[in-house]
Backbone bond lengths (Angstrom), bond angles and torsions (degrees), N, CA, C in turn:
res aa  C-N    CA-C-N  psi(-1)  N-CA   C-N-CA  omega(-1)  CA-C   N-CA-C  phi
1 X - - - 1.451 - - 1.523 110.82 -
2 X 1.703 111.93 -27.34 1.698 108.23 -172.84 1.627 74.95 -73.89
3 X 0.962 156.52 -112.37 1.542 155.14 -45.55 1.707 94.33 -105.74
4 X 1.378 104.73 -42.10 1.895 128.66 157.22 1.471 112.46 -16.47
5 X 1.519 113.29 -62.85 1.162 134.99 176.38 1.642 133.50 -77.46
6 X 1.792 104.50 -8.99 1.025 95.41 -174.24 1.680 119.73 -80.56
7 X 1.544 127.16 161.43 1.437 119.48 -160.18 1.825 111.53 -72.78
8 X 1.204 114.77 9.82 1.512 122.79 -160.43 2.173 98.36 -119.19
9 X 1.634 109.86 -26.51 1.257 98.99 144.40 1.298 127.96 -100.43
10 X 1.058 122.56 -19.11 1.593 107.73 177.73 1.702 114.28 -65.28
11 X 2.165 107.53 -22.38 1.383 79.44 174.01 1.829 126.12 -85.22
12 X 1.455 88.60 -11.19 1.849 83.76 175.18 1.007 91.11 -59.32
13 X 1.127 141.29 -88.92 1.781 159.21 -133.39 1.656 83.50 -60.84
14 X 0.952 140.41 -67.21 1.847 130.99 -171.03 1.757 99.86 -56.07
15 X 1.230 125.18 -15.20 1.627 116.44 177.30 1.438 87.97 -104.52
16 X 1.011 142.47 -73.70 1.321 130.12 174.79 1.776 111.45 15.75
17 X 1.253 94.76 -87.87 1.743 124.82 -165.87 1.119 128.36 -92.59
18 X 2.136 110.64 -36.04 1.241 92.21 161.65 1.833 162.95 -41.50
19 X 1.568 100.42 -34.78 1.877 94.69 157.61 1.216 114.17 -73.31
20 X 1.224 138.95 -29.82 1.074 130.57 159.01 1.626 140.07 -40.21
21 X 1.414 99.36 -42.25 1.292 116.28 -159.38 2.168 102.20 -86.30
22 X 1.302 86.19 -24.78 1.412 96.43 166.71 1.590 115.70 -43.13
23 X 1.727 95.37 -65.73 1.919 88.17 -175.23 1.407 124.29 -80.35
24 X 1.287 103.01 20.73 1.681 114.67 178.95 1.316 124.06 -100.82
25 X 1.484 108.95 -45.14 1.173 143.74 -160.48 2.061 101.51 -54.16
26 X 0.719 155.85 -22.13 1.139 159.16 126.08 1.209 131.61 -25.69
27 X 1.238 114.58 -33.80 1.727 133.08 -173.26 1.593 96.93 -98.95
28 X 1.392 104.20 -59.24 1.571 99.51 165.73 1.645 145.04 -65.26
29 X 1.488 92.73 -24.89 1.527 95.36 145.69 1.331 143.58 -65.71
30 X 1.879 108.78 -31.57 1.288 89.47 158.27 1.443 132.75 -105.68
31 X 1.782 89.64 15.81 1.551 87.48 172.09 1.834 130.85 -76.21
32 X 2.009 96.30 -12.74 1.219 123.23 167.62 1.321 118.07 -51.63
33 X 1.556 104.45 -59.15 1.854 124.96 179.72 1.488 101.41 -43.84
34 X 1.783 103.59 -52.43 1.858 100.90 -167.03 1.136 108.82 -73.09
35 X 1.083 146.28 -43.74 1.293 157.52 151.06 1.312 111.26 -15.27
36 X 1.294 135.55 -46.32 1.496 134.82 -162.41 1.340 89.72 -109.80
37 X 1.698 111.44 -38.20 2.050 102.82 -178.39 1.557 121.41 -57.84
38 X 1.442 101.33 -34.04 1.294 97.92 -178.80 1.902 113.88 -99.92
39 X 0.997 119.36 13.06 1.613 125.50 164.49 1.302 121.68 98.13
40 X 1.444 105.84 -3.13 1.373 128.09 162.39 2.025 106.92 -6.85
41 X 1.735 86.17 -87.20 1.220 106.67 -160.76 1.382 122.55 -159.01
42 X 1.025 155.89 163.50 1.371 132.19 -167.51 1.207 97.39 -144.01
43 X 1.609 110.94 29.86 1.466 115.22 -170.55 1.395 78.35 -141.00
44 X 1.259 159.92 121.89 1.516 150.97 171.81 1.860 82.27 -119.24
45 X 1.393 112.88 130.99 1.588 124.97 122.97 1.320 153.83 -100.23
46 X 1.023 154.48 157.65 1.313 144.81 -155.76 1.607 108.11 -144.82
47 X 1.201 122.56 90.26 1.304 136.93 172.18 1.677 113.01 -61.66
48 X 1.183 116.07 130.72 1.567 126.75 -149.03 1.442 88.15 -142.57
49 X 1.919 118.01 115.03 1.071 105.92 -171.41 1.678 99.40 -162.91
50 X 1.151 112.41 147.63 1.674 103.14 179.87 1.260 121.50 -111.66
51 X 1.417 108.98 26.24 1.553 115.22 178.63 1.649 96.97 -146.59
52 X 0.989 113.39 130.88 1.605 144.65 169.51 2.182 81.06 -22.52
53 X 1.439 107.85 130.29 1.277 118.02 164.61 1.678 114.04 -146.63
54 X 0.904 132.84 168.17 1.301 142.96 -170.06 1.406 108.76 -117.95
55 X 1.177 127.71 80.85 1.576 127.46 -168.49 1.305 93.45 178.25
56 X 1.742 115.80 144.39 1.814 112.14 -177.26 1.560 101.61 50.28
57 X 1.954 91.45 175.21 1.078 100.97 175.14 1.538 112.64 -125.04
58 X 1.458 131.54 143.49 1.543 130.72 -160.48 1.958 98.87 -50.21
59 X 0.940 93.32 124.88 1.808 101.12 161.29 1.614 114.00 -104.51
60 X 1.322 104.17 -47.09 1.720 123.24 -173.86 1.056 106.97 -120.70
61 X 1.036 131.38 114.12 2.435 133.61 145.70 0.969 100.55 -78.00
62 X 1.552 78.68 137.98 1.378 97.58 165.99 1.818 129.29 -52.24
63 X 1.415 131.17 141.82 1.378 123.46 -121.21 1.122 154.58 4.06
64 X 1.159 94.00 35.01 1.402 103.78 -177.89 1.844 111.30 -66.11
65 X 1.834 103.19 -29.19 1.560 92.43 -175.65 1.440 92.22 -133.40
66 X 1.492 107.48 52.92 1.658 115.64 -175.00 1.414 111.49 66.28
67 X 0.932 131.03 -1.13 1.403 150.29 157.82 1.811 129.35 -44.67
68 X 1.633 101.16 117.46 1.989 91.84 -167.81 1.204 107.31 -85.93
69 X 1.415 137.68 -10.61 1.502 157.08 171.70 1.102 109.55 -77.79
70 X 1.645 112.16 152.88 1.387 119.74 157.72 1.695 93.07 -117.98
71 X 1.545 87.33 148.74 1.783 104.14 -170.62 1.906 99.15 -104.91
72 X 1.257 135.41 142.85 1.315 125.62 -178.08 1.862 78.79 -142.83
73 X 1.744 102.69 146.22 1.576 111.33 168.70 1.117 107.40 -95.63
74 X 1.026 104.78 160.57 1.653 116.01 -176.20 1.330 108.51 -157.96
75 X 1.452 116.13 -161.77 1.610 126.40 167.55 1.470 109.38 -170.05
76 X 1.234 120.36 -167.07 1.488 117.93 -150.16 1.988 97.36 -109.85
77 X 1.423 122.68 -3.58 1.391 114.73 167.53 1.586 105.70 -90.85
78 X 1.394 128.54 -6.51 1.526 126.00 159.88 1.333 107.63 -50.25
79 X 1.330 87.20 -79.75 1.514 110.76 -178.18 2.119 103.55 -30.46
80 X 1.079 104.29 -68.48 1.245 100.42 -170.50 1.695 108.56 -69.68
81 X 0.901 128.04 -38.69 1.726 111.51 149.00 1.521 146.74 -31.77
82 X 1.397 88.40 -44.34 1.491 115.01 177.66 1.721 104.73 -75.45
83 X 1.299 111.54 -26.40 1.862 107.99 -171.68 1.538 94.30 105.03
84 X 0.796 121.41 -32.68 1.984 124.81 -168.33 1.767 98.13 -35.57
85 X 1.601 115.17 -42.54 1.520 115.21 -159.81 1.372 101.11 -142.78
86 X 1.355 105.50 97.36 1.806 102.13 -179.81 1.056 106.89 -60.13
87 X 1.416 107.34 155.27 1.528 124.69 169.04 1.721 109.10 -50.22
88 X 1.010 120.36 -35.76 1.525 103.06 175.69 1.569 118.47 -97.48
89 X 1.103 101.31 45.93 1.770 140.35 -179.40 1.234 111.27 -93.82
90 X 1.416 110.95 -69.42 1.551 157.86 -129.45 1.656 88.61 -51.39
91 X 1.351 107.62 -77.89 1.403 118.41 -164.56 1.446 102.94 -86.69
92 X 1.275 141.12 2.20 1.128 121.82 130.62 1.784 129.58 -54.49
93 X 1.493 94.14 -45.15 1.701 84.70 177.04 1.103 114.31 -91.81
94 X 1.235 135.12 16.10 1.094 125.23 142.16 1.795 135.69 -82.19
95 X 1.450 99.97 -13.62 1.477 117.61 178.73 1.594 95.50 -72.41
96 X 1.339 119.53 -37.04 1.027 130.97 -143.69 2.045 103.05 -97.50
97 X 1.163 87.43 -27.17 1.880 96.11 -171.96 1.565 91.32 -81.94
98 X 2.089 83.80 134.48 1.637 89.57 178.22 1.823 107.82 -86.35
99 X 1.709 102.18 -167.96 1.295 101.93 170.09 1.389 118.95 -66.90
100 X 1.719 116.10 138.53 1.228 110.67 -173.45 1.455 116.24 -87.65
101 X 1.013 126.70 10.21 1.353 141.91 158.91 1.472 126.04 -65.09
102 X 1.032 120.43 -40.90 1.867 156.58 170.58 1.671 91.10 -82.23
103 X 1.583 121.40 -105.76 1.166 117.65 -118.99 1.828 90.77 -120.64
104 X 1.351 124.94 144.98 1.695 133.04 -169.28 1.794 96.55 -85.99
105 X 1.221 115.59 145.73 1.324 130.47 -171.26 1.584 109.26 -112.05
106 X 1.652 121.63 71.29 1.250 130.03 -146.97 1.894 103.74 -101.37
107 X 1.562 106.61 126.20 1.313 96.88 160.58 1.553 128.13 -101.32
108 X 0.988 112.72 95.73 1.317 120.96 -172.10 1.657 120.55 -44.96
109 X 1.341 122.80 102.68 1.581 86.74 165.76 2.140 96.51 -152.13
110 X 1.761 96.93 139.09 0.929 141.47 -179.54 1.654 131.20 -109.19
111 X 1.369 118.07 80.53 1.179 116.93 -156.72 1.058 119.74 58.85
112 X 1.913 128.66 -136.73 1.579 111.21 178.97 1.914 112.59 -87.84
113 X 1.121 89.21 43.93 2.191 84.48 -168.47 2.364 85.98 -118.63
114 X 0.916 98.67 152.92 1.140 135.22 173.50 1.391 137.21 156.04
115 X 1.914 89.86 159.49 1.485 106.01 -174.43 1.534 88.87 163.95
116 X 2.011 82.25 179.09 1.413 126.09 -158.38 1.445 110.54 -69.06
117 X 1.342 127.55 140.11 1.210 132.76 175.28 1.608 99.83 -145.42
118 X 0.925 109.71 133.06 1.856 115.27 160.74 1.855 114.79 -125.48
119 X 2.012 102.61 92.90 1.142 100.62 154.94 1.827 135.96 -111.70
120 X 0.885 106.40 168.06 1.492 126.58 -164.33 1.544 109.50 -76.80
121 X 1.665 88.61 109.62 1.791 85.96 166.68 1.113 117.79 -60.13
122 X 1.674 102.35 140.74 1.626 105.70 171.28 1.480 119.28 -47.53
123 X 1.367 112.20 134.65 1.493 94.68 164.03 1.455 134.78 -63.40
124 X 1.519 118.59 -178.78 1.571 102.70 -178.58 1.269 125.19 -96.00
């Protein structure tokens, strides 16, 4: 989870996805809102990936909105089910997850490289 955070991956992973994440970012914002409205999770993630993965469930295909990613929802008790985020993780990433209102809670993954990124919906 430290290595996730350090400032030398978040910027690959923020070039990665960022043009991308532009024409998405709308769908995933309010897929954040529903997500927490309906009790989901109050931790929503969004796995961003260009090869067929098994984690979340598809929200976005890839081009579907001119888009080179596929977007899958998720949340942070997957993750910790799956092994992705040990339990003595937990409340680190949660110290660590911004407001989901502001900024998208993205798991990046690209062949065998992944991780966490949190960027900022455009404003309106």
């Amino acid at each position: 989870m430290d290595d996730a955070n350090s400032p030398e991956v978040n910027k690959r992973l923020l070039g990665l996805i960022s043009q991308d994440f532009v024409k998405v970012s709308d769908q995933l914002k309010e897929a954040s809102y529903q997500i927490r409205k309906r009790g989901f999770s109050e931790h929503p993630i969004f796995v961003a990936v260009q090869k067929e993965i098994d984690l979340g469930i598809l929200l976005i295909n890839k081009t579907e909105l001119e888009n080179e990613w596929a977007y899958r929802a998720s949340y942070i008790d997957e993750f910790i089910q799956r092994g992705l985020v040990g339990l003595e993780s937990v409340e680190l990433f949660k110290e660590n997850y911004r407001h989901p209102d502001e900024f998208c809670c993205l798991f990046v993954v690209q062949n065998d490289f992944a991780g966490f990124v949190f960027i900022p919906f455009p404003e309106d």
